[in-house]
N, C-alpha and C positions, 0 to 999 in steps of 0.2 A: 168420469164420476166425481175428479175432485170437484171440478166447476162445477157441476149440478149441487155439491153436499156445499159450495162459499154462494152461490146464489141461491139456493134455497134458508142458508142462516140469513143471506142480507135483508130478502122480502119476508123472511117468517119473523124476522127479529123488530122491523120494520116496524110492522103490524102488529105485533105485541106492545110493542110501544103506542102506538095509538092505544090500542082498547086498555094496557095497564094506567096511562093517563086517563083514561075515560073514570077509572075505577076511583083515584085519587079525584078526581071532581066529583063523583058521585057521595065519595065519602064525607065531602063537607071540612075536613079538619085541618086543610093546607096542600096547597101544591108545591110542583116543583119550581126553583124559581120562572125560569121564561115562561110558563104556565099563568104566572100571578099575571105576569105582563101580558097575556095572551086573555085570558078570561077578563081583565078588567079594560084591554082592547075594545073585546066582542061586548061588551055590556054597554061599551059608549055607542059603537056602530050598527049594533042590532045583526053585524055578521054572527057566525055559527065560529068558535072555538078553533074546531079546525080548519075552515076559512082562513082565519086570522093567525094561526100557526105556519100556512102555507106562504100568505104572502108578505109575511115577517120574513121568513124560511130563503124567500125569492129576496129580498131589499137586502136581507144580510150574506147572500151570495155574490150581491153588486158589489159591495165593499171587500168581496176577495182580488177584486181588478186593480186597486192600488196596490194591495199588498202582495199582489203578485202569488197569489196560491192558483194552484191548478184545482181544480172540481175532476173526484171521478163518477162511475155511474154511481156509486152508494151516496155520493154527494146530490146527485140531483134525484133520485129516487126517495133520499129523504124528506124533499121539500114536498113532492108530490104524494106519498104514502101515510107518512104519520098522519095526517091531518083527516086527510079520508078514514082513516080505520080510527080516526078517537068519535070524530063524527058519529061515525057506524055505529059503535059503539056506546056513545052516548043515546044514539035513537032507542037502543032496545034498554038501555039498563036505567031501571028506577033509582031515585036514588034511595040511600041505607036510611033507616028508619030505627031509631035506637042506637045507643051508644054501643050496645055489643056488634051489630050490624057495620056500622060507623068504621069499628078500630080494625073489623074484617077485611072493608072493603080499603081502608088504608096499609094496612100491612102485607094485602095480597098485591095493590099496585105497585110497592116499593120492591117486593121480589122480584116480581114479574116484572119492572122495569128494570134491575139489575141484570136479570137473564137474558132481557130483549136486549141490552147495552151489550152485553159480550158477546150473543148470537150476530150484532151488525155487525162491531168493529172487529170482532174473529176474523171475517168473513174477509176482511181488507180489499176490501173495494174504494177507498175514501173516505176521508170523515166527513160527519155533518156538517152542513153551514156554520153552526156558533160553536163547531170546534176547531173548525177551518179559520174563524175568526181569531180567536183565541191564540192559537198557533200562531196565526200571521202577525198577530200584536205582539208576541215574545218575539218572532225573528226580526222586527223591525224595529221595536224599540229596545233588546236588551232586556227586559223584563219576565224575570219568570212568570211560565204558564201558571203557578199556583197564584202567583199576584193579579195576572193582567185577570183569571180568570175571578177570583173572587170580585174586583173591583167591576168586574162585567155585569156577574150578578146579582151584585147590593144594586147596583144602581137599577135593573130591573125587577127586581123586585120592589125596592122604592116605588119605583114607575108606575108598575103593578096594583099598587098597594094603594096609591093615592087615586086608580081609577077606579079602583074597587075590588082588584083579586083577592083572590082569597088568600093571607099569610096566615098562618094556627100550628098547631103541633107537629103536623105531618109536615111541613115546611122543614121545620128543623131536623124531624127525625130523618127525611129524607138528607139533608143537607149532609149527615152524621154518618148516616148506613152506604149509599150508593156509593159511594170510592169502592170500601172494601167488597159490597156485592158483585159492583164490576169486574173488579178484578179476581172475583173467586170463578164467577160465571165465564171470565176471559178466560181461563186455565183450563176450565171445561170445554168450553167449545173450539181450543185453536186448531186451524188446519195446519197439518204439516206441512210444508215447503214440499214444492213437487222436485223430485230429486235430481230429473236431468234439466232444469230453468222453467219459465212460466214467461207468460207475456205478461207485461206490465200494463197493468190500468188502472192504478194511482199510485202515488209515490207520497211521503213524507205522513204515514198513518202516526196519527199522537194518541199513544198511551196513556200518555201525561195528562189529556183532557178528555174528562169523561162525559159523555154525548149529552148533553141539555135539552131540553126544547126552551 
């Protein structure tokens, strides 16, 4: 039952994360950083969003090989799930029409991706590619994760920005709220430790870095 209740948070968490992403592009007002860099990707290449999530997702798991991180399955589940369920998501949902509609559909993506962040990494399967990244930049260079990681995402969203994603309010609000939502939605959903040991299938989960696209 435990593994059904940590593989059911990993793919339900997963998947939340695409479609609450989908909702922040819908809304118009900012995403979240690797977002900027993902939408203003897809706007050069004429790929789909998710597409260009996934195989960002893959290229930044190649650069776990120097740094020597291990990928578990919620590592590689990530690369292949979000992108399909923002896609999905984006097929069916119009965008918001009105600034009440607007600030809706931004403030329901920001919860809902706090609670898809605690529902993955609860779930301790592995971190994501650009946390696994992140992590492997603080073990190798000495650099705190709060450093390497801010320094990760100015520059993508620069990136971002200059192909064309979208930077705006929800940028920052998310930038401001997601720490703390994480880590409220982590307290909520963590499994307990199974009391006589567990098989191990990934090791070195970071708290410290909260799950990006």
């Amino acid at each position: 039952m435990r593994l059904t209740r940590r593989l059911s948070q990993l793919y339900g968490g997963l998947l939340l994360y695409g479609a609450s992403s989908a909702l922040l592009v819908r809304s118009g007002l900012g995403l979240e950083p690797w977002n900027v860099l993902h939408q203003g990707l897809a706007g050069r290449t004429g790929l789909s969003m998710g597409m260009i999530l996934t195989l960002v997702g893959a290229a930044v798991l190649l650069l776990w090989i120097p740094l020597r991180q291990r990928p578990g399955l919620g590592t590689v589940s990530n690369v292949l799930v979000i992108g399909a369920a923002m896609d999905g998501t984006l097929a069916l949902l119009p965008d918001a029409r009105g600034w009440a509609a607007r600030a809706a559909f931004l403030v329901a993506g920001i919860v809902l991706n706090g609670a898809a962040t605690g529902l993955y990494i609860a779930a301790r399967f592995g971190p994501g590619p650009r946390d696994g990244l992140m992590t492997g930049l603080n073990l190798r260079t000495g650099l705190s994760v709060r450093l390497v990681r801010t320094a990760v995402e100015i520059t993508v969203v620069v990136t971002g920005f200059a192909l064309g994603g979208t930077v705006g309010i929800g940028t920052l609000l998310y930038a401001v709220t997601i720490g703390p939502l994480a880590q409220l939605f982590l307290r909520m959903f963590a499994v307990p430790p199974a009391s006589g040991g567990s098989t191990v299938v990934a090791t070195g989960q970071p708290r410290a870095a909260i799950l990006r696209r």
